[in-house]
N, C-alpha and C positions, 0 to 999 in steps of 0.2 A: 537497438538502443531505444530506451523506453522515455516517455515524458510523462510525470504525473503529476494528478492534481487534489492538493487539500481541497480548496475553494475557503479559504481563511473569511469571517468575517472583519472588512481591513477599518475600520472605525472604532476601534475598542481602545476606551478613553486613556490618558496615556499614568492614571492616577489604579489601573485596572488590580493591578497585583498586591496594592496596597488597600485598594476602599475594596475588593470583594473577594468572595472566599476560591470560587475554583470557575475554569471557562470551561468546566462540563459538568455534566449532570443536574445541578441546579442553579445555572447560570442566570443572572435576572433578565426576564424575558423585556425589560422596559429596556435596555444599552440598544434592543435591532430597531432600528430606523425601517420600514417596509421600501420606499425607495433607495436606501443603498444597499437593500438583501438584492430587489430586484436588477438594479446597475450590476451588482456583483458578480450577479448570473451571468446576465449577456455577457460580459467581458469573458469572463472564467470559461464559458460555452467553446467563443470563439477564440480565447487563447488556446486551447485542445483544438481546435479545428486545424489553426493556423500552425502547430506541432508537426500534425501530419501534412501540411504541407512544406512543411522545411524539411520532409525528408526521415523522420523518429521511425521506423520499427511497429510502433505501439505507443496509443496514449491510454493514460490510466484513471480510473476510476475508484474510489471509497466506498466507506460506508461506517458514518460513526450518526449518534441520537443524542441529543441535547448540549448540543459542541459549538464552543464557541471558533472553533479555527478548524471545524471540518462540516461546511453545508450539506451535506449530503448524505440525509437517513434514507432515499432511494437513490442510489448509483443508478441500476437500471435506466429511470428514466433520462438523468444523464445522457446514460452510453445509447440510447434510441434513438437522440437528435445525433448524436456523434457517428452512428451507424449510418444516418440517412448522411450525413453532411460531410462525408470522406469517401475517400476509395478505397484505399491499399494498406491503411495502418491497423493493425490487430486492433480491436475494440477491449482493452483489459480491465475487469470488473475484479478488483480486487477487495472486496467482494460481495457477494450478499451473506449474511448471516444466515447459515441455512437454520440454528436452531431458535430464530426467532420468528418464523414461518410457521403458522399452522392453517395447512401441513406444508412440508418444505415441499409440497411435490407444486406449490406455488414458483418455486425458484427454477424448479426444471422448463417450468412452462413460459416465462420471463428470459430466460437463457437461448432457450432452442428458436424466441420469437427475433433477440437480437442476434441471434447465427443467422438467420434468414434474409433480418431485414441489412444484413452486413454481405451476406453472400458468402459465407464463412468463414469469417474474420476474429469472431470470438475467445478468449480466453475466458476461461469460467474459473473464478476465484472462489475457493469456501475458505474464510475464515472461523475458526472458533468463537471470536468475535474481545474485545476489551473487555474488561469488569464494568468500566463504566458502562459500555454500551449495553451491554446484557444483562448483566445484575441490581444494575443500579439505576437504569435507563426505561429497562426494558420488563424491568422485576421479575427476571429467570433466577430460579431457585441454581445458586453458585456448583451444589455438589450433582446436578444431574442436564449442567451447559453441556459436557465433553458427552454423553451417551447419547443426549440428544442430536449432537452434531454430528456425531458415527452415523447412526441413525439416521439422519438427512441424506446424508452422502449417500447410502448407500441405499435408497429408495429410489434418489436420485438419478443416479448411474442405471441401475434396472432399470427403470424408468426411459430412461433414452436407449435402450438399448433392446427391448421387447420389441417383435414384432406381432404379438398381439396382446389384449386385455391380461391383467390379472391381479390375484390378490395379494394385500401386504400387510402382516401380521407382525410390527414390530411392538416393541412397548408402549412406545409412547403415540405411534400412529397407526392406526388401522382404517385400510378402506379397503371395499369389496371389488372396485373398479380404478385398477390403476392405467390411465390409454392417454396422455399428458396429448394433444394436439397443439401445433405441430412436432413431430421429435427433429431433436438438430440438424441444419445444413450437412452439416459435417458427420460422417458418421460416430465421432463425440467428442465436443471441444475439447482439447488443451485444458489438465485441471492443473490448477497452479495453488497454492497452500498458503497465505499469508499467516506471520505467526512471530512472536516475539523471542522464542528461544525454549519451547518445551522439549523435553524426552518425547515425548508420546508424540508429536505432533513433525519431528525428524522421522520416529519409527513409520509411522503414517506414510509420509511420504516417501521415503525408501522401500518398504514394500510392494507400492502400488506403481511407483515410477511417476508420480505427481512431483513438478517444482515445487521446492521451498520456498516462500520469498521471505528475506531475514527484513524486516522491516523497521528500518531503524529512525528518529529522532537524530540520533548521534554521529552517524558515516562511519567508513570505515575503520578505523580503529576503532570506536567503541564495538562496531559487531565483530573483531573480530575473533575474540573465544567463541561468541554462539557459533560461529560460519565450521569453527574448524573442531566441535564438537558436532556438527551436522555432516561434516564430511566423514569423521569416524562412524558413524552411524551409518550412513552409507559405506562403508568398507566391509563393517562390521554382517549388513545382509547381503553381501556375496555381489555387491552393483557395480559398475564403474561410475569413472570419477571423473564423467564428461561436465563440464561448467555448466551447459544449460539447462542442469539440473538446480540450479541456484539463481535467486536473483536478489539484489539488494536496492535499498534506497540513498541515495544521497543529496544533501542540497548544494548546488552549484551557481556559483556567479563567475561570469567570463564578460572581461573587456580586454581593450588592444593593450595596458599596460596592467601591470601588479597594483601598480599604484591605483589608478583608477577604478578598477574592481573596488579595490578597498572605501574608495570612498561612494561610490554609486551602494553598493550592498548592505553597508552599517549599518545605515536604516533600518531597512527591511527585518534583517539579522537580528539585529535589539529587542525589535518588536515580535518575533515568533519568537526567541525564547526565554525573555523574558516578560513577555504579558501571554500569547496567546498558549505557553506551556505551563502555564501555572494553575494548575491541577492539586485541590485538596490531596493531600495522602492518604487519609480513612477512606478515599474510593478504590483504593488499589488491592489488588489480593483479598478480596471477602473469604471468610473458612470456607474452601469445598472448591475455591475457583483453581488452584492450583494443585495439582496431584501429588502423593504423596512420593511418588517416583521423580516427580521434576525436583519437590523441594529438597529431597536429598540429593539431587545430584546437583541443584544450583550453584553456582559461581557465586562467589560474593565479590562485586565490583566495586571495588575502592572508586573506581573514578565516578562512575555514575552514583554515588553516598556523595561525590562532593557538590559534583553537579548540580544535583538536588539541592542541596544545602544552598548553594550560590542563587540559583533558581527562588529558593524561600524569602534568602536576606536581599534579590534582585538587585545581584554583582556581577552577573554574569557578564562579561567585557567581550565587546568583539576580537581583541585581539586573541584570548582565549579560546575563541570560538573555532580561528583562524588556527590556532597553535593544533590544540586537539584536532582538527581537521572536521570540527562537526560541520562547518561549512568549507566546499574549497573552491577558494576565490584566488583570481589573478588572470594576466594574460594565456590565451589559449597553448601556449607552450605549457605554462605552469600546469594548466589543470588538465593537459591532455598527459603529462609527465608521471603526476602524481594519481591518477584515477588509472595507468594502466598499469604503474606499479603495483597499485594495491588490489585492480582486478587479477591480473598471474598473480600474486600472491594466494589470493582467497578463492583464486579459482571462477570469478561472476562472469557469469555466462551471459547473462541480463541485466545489465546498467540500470536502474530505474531514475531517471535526472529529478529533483523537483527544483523545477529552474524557475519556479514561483513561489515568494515563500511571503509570510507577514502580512505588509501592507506597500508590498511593491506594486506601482505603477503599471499602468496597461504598456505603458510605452516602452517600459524596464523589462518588462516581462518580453515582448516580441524579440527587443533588444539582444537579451540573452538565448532567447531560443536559439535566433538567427545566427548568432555570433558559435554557439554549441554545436549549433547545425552541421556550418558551413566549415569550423575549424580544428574540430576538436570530434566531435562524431567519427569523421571515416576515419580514420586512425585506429580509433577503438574499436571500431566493427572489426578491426582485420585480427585482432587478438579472439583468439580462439577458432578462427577463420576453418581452419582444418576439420574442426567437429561438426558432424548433422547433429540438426535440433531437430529429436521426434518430438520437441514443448511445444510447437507454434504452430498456430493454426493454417491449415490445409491452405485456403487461399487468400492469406497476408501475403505481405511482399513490400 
């Protein structure tokens, strides 16, 4: 059971989706207050702390650039304090961008430091990375994001895996001396795959035996055509269909009654998706960021065109939110009911919680750990109970 964290900037005016154009990429840098970035931290730091001490599996780490509802253009350093300031919860770095490193053999070197300083606790996430983040962010040329990112990984992996020097002759990186100090704790973390729903990036991980993680905005029902187009793909290269090869995100709010969830989470709920998701559309899909293989095989999702749409004209209603299930809110019966239903369903082997969402309260936030922790957690551990997970790292626990 995973806990993860945006780190939302929680101050974003409440006029945001109507006076400015999008809370990424060219967000106006005048809305951050420098003492409520700094407050944000410490709270956001030690809500992850306080995760793993309620008992999570794993807490989780990002990585977006010029975002209004995701602080975090180094996870890394993040997940350093979080390696020193826990014991036993996997450290999950979901992820760095390997193709915005030059050279990515930067990321292998950043990874193998927090396996160490974790004692081998690490998950090593490579995302492809967002348009925004990368294209638009980050000014990587959209039609050669996906080569460079192969390319990363797979310098990367050598990389940890050499026992001596040597050279690397790809396209885009070349160096005579490839000896990364230190190499991993582990003889090579858990690589885990963050990704929105591409062909190529299923095949990826099906071949190599890398998690998928479907990472979604919307919960379970909206992922689930990508989940169960990710599971044919694995069928498809001869793999089994053990769960932990999957993992998904969902937002969650738990109190003692239905009723009460509903009215503690509104808030919160309102405010991530209708201010802190409101994201220009010309940042989406630049020519070249989407392959020509994914876009034929894309899904055309009626729900997510209305979403949007709602999201534009900011209608989005909480009980909507509640219906679709993009958040699932109620007493721990409710959400421990509904979250194992739909993990046997899709098969998620790895919960990912984001039991922080918006401009929820430091006190909301413990609130709901504790109450997921304590209520609704062991239950769902026991689903899938039966499977070894060769995903997690050597010595989590």
């Amino acid at each position: 059971m995973m806990w993860f964290h945006f780190m939302p900037y929680p101050e974003l005016p409440e006029d945001f989706n109507t006076k400015h154009r999008s809370v990424w990429v060219d967000i106006d840098p005048g809305l951050f207050d420098r003492d409520v970035l700094a407050s944000a931290y410490d709270e956001y730091i030690g809500q992850l702390v306080y995760a793993a001490e309620c008992g999570f599996d794993g807490i989780c780490v990002n990585e977006h650039h010029n975002n209004g509802y995701g602080l975090m253009p180094s996870p890394t350093l993040i997940a350093a304090i979080l390696a020193n300031r826990t014991e036993h919860a996997a450290i999950t770095v979901l992820g760095s961008s390997v193709a915005l490193y030059n050279p990515p053999l930067r990321v292998a070197e950043e990874f193998a430091m927090l396996d160490h300083i974790s004692r081998g606790r690490l998950i090593a996430g490579f995302p492809v990375g967002t348009s925004m983040d990368t294209c638009y962010s980050y000014s990587t040329n959209p039609s050669e994001l996906r080569p460079r990112y192969y390319e990363g990984i797979d310098l990367i992996l050598k990389a940890w895996e050499a026992d001596k020097p040597f050279a690397f002759n790809g396209k885009f990186t070349q160096m005579r001396y490839v000896n990364p100090t230190p190499r991993p704790y582990q003889k090579r973390p858990p690589v885990w795959i963050p990704g929105g729903g591409s062909v190529e990036t299923w095949d990826f991980c099906a071949e190599n035996d890398f998690v998928y993680g479907a990472l979604t905005y919307y919960g379970v029902d909206m992922v689930r055509e990508t989940v169960m187009s990710y599971w044919d793909r694995v069928a498809a290269h001869g793999k089994d269909d053990n769960p932990h090869r999957l993992a998904v995100t969902q937002f969650v709010g738990v109190a003692d009654t239905d009723a009460e969830a509903y009215r503690l989470y509104k808030e919160p709920a309102e405010y991530f998706f209708n201010r802190s998701l409101h994201v220009y559309p010309g940042f989406a899909d630049p020519p070249g960021y989407v392959t020509e293989t994914s876009v034929r095989a894309r899904y055309k999702s009626a729900v997510r065109s209305v979403v949007r749409a709602k999201q534009a004209k900011h209608d989005l209603t909480f009980d909507e939110m509640i219906e679709k299930r993009y958040v699932v809110v109620g007493s721990p019966d409710t959400v421990r009911e509904t979250l194992e239903a739909a993990g046997r369903e899709l098969r998620i082997g790895h919960l990912c919680a984001l039991l922080h969402f918006g401009n929820m309260s430091d006190e909301l936030v413990r609130y709901n750990t504790r109450m997921f922790g304590e209520k609704v957690a062991p239950s769902l551990k026991q689903v899938f109970s039966e499977y070894d997970d060769p995903y997690w790292p050597e010595f989590a626990r």
